[in-house]
C-alpha positions in Angstrom: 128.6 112.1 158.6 126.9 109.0 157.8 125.7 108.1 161.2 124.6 111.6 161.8 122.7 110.9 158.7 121.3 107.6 159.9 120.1 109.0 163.0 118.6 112.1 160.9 116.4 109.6 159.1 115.6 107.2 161.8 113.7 109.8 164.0 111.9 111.4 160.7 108.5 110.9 161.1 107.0 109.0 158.3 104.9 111.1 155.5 101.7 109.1 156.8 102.3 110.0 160.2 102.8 114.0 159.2 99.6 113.5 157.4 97.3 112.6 160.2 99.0 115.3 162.3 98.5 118.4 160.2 94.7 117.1 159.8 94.2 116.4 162.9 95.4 120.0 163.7 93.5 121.6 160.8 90.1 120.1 161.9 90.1 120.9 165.4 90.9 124.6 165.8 94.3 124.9 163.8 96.0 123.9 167.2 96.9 121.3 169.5 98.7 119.9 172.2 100.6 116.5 171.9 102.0 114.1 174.5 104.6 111.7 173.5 104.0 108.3 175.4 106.5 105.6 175.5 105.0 102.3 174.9 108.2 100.0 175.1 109.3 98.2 172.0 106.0 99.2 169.9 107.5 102.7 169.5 105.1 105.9 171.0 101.9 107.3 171.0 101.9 111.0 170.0 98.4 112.1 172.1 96.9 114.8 170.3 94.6 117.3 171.7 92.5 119.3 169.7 92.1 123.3 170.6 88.2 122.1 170.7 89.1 119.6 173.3 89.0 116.1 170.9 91.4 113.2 171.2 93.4 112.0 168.6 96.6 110.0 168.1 99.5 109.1 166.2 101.6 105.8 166.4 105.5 106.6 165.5 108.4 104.0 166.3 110.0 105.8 169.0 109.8 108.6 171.4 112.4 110.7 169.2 110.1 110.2 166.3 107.7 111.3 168.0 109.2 114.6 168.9 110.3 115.0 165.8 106.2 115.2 164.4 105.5 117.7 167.6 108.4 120.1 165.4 107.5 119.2 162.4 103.8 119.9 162.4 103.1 123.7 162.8 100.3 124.4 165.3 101.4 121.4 167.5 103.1 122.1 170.7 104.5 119.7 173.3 102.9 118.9 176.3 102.9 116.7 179.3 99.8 115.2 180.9 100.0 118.0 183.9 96.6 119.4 184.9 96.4 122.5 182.0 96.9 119.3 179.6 94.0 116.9 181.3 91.4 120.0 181.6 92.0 121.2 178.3 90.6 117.6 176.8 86.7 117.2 176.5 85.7 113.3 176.0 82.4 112.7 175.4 79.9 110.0 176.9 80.4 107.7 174.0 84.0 107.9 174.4 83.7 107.2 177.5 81.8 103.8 177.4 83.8 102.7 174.4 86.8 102.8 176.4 85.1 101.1 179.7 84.3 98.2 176.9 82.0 95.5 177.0 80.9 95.6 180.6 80.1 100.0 180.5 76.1 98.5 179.3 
């Protein structure tokens, strides 16, 4: 029982991580979509996506901690990055030139 144990705790999401989540979800429409991205050794980004289309995210240790938050956080729901997902977010212009960077001027 001890490894089941282990393996219980080692995919719980931390209490900061839960907290971003369920705001995240609270102030953008009480819903949202997340996609759980593997970044390698770094762990996962949990890609949230507001019910009013706004972009958000959540850095967790692994993919199965990751998961875990999507279960843990009512109003969250899995997703993929299929072409409901991708329509369904809205970035702005601002967005849009920070992530171009220095050369968007």
């Amino acid at each position: 029982m001890t490894a089941e144990k282990d393996t219980e705790q080692s995919t719980a999401p931390t209490p900061k991580a839960l907290a971003v989540a369920k705001a995240f979800v609270a102030d953008h429409g009480g819903s949202a979509r997340a996609v759980v991205e593997n970044i390698g050794r770094a762990g996962a980004r949990v890609v949230l996506i507001g019910e009013d289309g706004r972009l958000g995210d959540v850095m967790v240790t692994s993919p199965a901690v990751g998961e875990a938050l999507v279960e843990a956080v009512d109003g969250l729901t899995a997703h993929e990055w299929d072409s409901e997902t991708t329509a369904a977010l809205k970035i702005g212009a601002a967005h849009r030139r920070k992530m171009a960077g220095p050369r968007a001027s």
